[in-house]
C-alpha positions in Angstrom: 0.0 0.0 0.0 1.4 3.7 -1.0 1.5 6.2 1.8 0.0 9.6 0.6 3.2 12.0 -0.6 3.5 14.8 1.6 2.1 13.4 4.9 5.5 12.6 6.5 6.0 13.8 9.4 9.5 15.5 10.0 9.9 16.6 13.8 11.9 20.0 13.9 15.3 20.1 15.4 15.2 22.2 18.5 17.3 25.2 17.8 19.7 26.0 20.8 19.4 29.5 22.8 22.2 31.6 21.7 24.7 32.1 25.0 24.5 35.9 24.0 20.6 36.4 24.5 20.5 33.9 27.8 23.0 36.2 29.6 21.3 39.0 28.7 17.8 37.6 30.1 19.5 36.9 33.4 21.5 40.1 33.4 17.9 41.3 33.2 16.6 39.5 35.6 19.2 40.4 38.0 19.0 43.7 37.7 14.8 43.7 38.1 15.8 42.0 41.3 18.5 44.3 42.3 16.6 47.4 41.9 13.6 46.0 43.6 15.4 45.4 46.4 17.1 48.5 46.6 13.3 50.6 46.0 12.5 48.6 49.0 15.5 48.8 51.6 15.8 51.2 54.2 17.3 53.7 51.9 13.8 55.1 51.0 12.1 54.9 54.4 11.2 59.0 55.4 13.0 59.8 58.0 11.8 63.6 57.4 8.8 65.2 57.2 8.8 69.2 56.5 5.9 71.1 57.4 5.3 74.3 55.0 2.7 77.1 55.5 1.1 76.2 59.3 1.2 79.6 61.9 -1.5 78.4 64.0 -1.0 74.7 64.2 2.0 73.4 65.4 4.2 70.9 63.5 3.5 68.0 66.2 -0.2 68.5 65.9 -0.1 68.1 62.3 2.5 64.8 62.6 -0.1 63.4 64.6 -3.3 64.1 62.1 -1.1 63.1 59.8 0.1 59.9 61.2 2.4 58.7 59.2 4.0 55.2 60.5 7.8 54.8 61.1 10.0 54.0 58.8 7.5 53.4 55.5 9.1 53.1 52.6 8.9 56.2 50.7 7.0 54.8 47.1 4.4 52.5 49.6 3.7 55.2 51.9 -0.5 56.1 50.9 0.2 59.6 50.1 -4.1 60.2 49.6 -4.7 58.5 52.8 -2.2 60.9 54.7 -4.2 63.6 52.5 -7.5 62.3 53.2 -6.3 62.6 57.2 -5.4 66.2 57.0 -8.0 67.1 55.2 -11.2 66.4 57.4 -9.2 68.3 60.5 -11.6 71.9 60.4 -8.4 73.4 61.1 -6.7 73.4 57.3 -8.6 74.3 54.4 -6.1 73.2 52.1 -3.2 70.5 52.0 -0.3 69.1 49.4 2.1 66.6 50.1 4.9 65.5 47.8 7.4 63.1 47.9 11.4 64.4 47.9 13.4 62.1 47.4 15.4 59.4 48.9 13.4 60.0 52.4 11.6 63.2 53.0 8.1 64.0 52.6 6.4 67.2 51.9 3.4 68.6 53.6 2.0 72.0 52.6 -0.9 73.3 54.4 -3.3 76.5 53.9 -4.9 76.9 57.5 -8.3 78.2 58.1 -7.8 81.5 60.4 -8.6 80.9 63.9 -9.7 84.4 65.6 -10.4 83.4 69.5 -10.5 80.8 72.1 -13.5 80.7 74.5 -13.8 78.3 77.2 -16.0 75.5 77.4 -17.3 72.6 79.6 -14.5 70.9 78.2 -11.5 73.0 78.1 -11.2 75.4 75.4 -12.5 75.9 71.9 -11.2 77.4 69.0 -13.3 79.4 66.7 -13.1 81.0 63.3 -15.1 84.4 62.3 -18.2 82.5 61.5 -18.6 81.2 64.9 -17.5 77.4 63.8 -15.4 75.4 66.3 -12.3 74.9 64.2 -11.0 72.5 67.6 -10.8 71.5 70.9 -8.8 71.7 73.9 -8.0 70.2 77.5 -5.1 72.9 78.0 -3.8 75.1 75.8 0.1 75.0 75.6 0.7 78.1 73.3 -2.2 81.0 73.1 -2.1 82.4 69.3 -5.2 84.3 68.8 -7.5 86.0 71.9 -8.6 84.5 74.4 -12.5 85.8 74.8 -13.5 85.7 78.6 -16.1 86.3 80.9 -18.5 83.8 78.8 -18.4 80.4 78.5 -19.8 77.7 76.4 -21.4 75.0 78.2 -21.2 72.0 74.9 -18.7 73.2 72.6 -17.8 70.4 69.7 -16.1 70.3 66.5 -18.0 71.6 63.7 -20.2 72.9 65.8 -21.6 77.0 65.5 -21.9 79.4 68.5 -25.0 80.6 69.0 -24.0 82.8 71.5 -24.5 86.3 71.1 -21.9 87.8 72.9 -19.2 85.7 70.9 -21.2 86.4 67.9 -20.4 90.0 68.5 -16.9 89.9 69.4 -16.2 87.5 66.7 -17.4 89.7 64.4 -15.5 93.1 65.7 -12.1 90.4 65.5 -13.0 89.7 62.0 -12.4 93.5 60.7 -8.8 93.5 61.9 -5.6 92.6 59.6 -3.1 89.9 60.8 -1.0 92.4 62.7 -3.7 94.0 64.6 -5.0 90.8 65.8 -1.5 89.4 67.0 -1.1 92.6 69.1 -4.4 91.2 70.8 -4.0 88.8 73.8 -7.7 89.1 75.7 -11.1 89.9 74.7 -13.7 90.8 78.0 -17.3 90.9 78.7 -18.5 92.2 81.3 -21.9 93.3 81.9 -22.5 93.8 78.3 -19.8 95.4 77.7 -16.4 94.9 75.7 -12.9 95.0 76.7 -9.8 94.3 74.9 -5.9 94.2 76.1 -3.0 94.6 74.2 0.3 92.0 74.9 1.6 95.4 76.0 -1.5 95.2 78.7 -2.8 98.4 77.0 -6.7 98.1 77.6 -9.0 98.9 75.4 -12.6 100.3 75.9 -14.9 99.4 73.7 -18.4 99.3 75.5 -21.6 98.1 74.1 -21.9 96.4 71.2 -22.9 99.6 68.7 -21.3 100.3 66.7 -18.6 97.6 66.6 -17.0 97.5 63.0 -16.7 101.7 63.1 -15.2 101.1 66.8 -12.8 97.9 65.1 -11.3 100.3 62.8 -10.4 102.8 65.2 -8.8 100.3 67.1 -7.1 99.0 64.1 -5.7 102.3 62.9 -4.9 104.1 66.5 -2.9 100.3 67.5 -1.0 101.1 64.6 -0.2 104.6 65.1 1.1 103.5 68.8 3.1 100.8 67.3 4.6 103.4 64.5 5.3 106.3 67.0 6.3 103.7 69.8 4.2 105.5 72.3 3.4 104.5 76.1 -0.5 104.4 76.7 -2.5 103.4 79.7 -5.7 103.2 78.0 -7.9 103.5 74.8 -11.4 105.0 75.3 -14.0 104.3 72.7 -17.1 104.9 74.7 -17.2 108.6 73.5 -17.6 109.7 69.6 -14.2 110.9 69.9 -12.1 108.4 70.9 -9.8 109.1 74.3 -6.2 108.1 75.0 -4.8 108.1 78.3 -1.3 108.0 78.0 1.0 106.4 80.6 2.7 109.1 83.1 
């Protein structure tokens, strides 16, 4: 019987790797290796984190919002988690964080401007202009804004809004001044309806009722500066009368 022409079967000889291409596939795989065990050694875990843009909260209060564990290596370290952290503390309105490389990372924060401190039940709130408690307190280690006294708030939680009038007031007359009036301001009094302020240089300030208050702000504003500028000695600033009063120191 005649086998069918072209139905031999021919197996194929097997043609050797070239020496040249298998070293370069391990030279390959070695250094795939090599590198990612260099990306992952302790040469990339931060050992530095740089805080950028804070005045009001300090650099350990943001480490701890932050939280960032020891030693993580700098490529698996959840840069949107750390983000996500910052971000729901009331205190920072905005925040960035980059990496810079081998082992620091970069957090840049835009705060949300505190104005006072009241105390509460608790300790001691924080508020901004619109009354909205930016944070809490047991004890306050560093005083950066007024302190408002002679009211206090019996619940005072985070995110919550004062509904107080009298803080509603003040708040409002704090709110008017630039940055370099308000750090010149260490106390803001109430006492039997009405307003006191004192200066770090214990110049008090006497602002009475609540009238009034954004034209009184602005004299307070402008005649703070004129005492700064001409470096004068002053017991007292009267505001009670439409011309305002100075008593200066003998």
């Amino acid at each position: 019987m005649l086998k069918p022409k072209g139905l031999e079967y021919r197996p194929q000889e097997r043609q050797p790797v070239p020496k040249r291409l298998f070293s370069g596939l391990l030279m390959v795989l070695f250094v795939l290796i090599t590198g990612f065990l260099f990306l992952n050694s302790s040469f990339f875990n931060v050992s530095s984190i740089v805080i950028q843009g804070n005045k009001y909260m300090s650099n350990e209060e943001i480490y701890a919002v932050a939280n960032i564990p020891e030693n993580s290596n700098i490529f698996r370290l959840g840069i949107t988690e750390v983000k996500e952290r910052l971000s729901r503390d009331l205190r920072i309105a905005q925040v960035e964080i980059s990496r810079k490389f081998p082992n620091t990372i970069v957090v840049t924060i835009n705060e949300r401007k505190p104005l006072a401190y009241v105390a509460s039940s608790y300790g001691f709130v924080e508020l901004d202009k619109q009354g909205i408690v930016l944070a809490a307190y047991k004890n306050l280690k560093k005083v950066r804004v007024p302190m408002i006294t002679g009211v206090r708030l019996e619940n005072g939680y985070i995110a919550d809004q004062v509904q107080n009038q009298s803080i509603i007031n003040i708040l409002s007359f704090l709110a008017y001044f630039d940055e370099e009036t308000l750090d010149q301001l260490s106390e803001i009094n109430i006492n039997a309806g009405q307003i006191f302020a004192y200066t770090n240089n214990s110049i008090q300030i006497r602002i009475g009722s609540a009238e009034r208050l954004l034209e009184k702000a602005k004299l307070t504003q402008d005649m703070l500066k004129e005492i700064h500028d001409r470096n004068l000695v002053v017991e007292y600033i009267d505001l009670n009368y439409s011309a305002p009063f100075i008593k200066f120191k003998q």
